[in-house]
N, C-alpha and C positions, 0 to 999 in steps of 0.2 A: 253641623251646618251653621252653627249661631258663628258667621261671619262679622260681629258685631262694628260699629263706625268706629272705626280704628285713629279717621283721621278726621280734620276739621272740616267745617260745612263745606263740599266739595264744589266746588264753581257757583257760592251761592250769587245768584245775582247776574252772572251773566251771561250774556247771551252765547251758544256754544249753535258752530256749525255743524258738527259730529251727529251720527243715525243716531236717536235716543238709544235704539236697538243697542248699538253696540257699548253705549254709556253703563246700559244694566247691563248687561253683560261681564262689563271691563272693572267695574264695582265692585266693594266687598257689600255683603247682603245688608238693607236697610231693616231697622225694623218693623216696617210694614212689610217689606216682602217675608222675613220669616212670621209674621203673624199671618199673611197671607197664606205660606206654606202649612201651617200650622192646621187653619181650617180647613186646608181641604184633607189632611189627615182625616180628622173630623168628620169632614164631609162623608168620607170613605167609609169610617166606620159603620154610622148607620146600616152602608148597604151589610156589613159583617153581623150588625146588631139582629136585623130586620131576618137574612136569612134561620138564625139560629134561633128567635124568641119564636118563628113560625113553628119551628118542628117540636120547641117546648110545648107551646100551645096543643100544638097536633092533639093531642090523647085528652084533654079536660074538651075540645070542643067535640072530637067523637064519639065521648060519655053523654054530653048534655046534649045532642044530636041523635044519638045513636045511628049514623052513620057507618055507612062500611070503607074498610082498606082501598077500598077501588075508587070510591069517591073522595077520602080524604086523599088518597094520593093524586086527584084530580086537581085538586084546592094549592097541594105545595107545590104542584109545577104552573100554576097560576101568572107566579110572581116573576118567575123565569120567562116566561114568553112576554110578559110586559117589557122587563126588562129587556130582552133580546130587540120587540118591535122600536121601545123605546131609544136605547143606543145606535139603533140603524137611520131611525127618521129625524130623532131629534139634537146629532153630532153635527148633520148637515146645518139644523137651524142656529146652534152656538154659533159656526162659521160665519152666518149672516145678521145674528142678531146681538150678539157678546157672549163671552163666558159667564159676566157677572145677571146678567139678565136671565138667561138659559138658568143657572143657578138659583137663584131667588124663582123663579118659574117652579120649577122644578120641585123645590124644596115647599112652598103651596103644596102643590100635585099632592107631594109626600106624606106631610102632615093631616090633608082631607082624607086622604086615602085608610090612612091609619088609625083616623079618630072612626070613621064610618065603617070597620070592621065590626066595632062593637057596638055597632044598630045591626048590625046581620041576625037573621033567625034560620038563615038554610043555606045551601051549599052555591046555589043560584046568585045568591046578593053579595056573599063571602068572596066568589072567585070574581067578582066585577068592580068590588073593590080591594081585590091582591093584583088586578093586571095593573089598576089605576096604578097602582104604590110601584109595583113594579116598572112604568112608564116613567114615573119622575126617577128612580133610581138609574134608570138605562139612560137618561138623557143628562143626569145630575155627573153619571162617571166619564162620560165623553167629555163632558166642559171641564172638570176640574182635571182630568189629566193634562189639556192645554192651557189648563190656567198655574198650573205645579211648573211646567215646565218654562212657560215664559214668562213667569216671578224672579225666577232663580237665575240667580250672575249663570256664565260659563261654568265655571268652574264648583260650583254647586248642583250643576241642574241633575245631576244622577242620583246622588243623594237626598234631593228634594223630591223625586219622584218616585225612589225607594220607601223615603218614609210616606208618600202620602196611599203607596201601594199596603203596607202593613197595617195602617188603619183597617183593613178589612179584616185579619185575625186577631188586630184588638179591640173590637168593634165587637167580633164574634165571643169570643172567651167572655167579655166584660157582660154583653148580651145578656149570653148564657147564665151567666154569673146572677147577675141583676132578674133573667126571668123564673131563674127557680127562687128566688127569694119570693118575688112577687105572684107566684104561684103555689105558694103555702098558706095563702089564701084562700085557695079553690076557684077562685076565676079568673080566667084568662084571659077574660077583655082587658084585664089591669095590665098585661104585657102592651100591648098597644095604645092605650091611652097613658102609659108611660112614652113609648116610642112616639106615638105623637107630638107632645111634649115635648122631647130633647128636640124634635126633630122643626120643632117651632122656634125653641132657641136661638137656633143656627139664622134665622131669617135674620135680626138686626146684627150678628157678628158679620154677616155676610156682606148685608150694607153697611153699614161703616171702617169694614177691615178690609176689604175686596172691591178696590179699583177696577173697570177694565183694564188688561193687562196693555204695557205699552206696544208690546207686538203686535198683536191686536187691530188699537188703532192706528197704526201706520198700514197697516195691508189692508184692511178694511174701508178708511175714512171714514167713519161716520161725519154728520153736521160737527162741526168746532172740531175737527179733528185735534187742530194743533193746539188749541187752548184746554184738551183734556188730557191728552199727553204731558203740556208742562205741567199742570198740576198733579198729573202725578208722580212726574219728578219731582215735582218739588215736594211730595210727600216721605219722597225718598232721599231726599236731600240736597238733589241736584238741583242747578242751578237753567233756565227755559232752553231752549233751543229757536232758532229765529227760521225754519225752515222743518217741511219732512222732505224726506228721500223719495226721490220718485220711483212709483212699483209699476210691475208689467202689467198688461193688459189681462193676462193671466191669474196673477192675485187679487185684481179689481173684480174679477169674476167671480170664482169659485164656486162651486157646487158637487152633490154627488154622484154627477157624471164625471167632474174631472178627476175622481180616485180611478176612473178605471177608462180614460185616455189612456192613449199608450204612453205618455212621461211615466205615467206612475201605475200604470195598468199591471206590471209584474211584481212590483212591491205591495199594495194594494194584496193581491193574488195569493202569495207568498206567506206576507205577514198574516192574514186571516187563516190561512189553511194551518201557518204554525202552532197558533191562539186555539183555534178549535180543536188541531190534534192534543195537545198538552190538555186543554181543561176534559179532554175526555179521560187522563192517568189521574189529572189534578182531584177532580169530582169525584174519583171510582174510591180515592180515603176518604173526601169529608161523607161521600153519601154512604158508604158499606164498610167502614169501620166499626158502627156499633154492630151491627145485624153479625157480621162477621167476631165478632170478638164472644158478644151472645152465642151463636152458634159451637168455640171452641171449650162453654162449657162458664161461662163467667157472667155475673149478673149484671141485669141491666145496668145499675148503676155504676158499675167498674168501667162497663164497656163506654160509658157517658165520660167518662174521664180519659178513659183510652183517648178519644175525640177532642177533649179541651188541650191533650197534649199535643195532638197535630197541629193544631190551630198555635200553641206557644213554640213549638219548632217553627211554623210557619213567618210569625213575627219578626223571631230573631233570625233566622234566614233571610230573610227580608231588611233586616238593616245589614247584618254581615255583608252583603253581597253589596246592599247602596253605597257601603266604606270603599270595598276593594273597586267598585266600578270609578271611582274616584281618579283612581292609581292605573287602572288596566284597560285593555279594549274592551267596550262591552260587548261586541255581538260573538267574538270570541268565547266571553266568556258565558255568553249565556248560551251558546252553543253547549258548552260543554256540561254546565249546570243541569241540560237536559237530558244531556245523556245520562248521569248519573240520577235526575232522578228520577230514569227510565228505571235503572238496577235497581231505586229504593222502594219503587211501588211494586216491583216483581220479589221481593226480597220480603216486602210484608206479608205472602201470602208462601212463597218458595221456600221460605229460612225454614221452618216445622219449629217457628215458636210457637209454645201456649202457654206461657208464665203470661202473668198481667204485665208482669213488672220489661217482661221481653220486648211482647208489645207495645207496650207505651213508650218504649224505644226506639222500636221502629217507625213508629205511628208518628214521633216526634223526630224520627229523623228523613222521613218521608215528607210529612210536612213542610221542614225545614228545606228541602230541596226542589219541590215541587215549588214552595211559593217563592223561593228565589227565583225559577225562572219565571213564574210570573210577573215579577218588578223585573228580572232583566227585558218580557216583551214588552211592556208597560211603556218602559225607557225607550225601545226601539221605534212602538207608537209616534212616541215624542220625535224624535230624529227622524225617521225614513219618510214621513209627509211635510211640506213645508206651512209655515204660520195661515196660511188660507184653508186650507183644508185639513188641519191639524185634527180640529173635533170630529172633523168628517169621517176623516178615514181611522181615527181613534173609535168611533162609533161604531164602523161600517163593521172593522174587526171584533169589538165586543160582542155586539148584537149578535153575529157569525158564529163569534166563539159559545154565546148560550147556549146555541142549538148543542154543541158540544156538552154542554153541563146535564142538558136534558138528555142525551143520546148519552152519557156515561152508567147512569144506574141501569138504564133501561137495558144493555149493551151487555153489561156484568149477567144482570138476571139471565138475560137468555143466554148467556154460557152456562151457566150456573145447572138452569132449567135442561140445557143440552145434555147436564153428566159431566162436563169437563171438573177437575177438581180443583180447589181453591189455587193451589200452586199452578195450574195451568192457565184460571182466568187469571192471577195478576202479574202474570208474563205477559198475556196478551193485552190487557190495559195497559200495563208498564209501556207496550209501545208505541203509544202516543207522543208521550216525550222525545222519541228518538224518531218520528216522525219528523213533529217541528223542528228538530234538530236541524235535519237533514233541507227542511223549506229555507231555514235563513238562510242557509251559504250562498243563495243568491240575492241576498237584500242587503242595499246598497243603505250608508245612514248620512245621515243630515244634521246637524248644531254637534258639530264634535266637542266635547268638551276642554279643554285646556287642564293639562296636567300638573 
């Protein structure tokens, strides 16, 4: 992506009739837009950090609780329904209040959320501050997908949205990484009063690396529209622009009614049924790979590895894919990405492997394909809504697709619970993937990128 200034200060100084829009566009990337891009990597991570340091914690707070299975499994879908509420109600507010406000918002939420775990004494104050955390993260990933994708030139913007989607398996492993260090301590408020912490960090890169995006304000206007916009061309090198583009009555508007007018009522439809069918195969590795791998006979701790391998398939699946979408159609291709890793998730459970070594094979090439078409919907987010409703309907389908994260284990078990045997639940998770498959072919996309 490091499109670096190739060339001299670009029109500094004067005044350009041209949509700024199309100026960043037309650009090789500034180095504020790649530090831009950068952070919301970052950004991402957390939520990858956040979900995995929980399930570390799991077992040290249900010793010093002595809580049961029923309740702690109460506390980790917590964070899930935050986030679900949170990316539904609060995509629409990015729309109307900025990406970078929404962000900073958010990332507060975050850090209060996380430091106030470790005042909890019971399962009552725990789960009321896992919704909170999960609130700022469901509104944190709706803004920064629209903020990834209207930093980045044309001709970057796939790749920028691939890497800021991998931040969540590198977020996750590094997590993971970081909260069994910090839990050879024996307490596990230290996982989250670390996560708090990073997650405080991020407030001043945020303000001073994180402009509102110039899309943004051109569709939006906020007060001084034009005099925020040139400055932040000119942080990017360009030189003011002496006008904006005039927008329709339509992007002066915006709201989350207008995802489901009829302009956008069947994309809207589509892209959230695809989102929710995929994280139901997506969630059925990250949630039942250890249980599942335990079960064929292998220690806890192997099977914990099993799981950081999915998560490192996941990664590099995740830039592989943001390279070739560079070069190729993407809804093509992430059509097809689903299909296959429809066969990877039915393959982990159908192959009759029980080597560790098999597993974590599959596990990482399940991963690896499953989170590729995650950045391929990620991407499609970006394009099939336009710059008004971008967070909107980026939210709308998050939030949507939760429900899918939490319907994925629960969904397994009761097959499980039915008698079905491994190989026939992960054929029928498996088809989730090919689910969504099947919903893009009719979602139409938007900011094609330039090849």
């Amino acid at each position: 992506m490091a499109d670096r200034d190739r060339r001299a200060p670009r029109e500094a100084g004067a005044a350009l009739d041209r949509d700024p829009r199309a100026i960043v566009d037309d650009a090789p990337m500034s180095r504020l837009q790649i530090a831009a891009i950068a952070i919301t990597v970052g950004l991402n991570a957390l939520d990858g950090f956040d979900v995995l340091s929980i399930s570390f914690a799991a077992p040290g707070i249900a010793a010093e609780w002595g809580i049961s299975r029923a309740a702690l499994g109460v506390v980790l879908s917590m964070e899930l329904i935050g986030m679900g509420i949170g990316s539904m109600l609060l995509g629409s507010v990015a729309d109307r209040i900025g990406r970078r406000r929404m962000i900073l918002g958010c990332l507060v939420v975050m850090a209060f959320g996380m430091f106030m775990v470790t005042t909890a004494h019971d399962v009552v104050t725990l789960s009321v501050w896992r919704v909170l955390t999960g609130l700022g993260i469901g509104g944190m990933l709706a803004a920064i997908n629209a903020a990834a994708a209207e930093f980045a030139n044309a001709r970057r913007r796939n790749i920028a949205l691939a890497l800021m989607v991998i931040g969540y398996p590198v977020g996750a492993v590094i997590g993971g990484s970081v909260s069994a260090l910090l839990l050879k301590g024996g307490d596990w408020r230290l996982v989250f009063e670390f996560g708090a912490a990073v997650t405080a960090t991020f407030i001043p890169l945020v303000w001073f690396f994180l402009p509102e995006p110039v899309q943004f304000l051109v569709a939006r206007r906020p007060t001084d529209a034009l005099a925020k916009v040139n400055r932040t061309l000119a942080r990017m090198g360009h030189g003011p622009v002496a006008i904006l583009p005039e927008i329709s009555a339509e992007e002066a508007r915006g709201s989350l009614i207008d995802i489901l007018r009829p302009a956008l009522r069947k994309t809207t439809l589509l892209v959230t049924l695809a989102y929710f069918t995929h994280v139901v195969s997506f969630y059925f590795i990250l949630k039942w790979v250890p249980k599942i791998v335990v079960d064929l006979g292998h220690p806890a701790a192997q099977a914990a590895s099993v799981l950081v391998w999915a998560n490192v398939g996941g990664a590099v699946g995740g830039a592989i894919f943001g390279l070739f979408a560079q070069r190729f159609a993407l809804k093509p291709m992430t059509i097809g990405v689903l299909a296959i890793s429809s066969i990877m998730v039915a393959l982990f459970g159908a192959a009759g492997v029980r080597s560790l070594d098999g597993l974590a094979a599959l596990a990482c090439a399940g991963g690896l394909f499953t989170n590729s078409a995650v950045v391929g919907l990620y991407t499609i987010f970006a394009r099939a809504f336009p710059t008004h409703v971008r967070a909107t309907g980026t939210g709308f389908a998050i939030g949507v697709g939760r429900g899918g994260a939490a319907l994925s284990p629960i969904l397994a078990g009761s097959l499980f619970s039915a008698g079905l045997p491994l190989a026939g639940v992960a054929i029928v998770m498996g088809c989730g993937s090919l689910l969504a498959a099947f919903a893009l072919l009719g979602v139409t996309l938007k900011l094609e990128s330039k090849k």
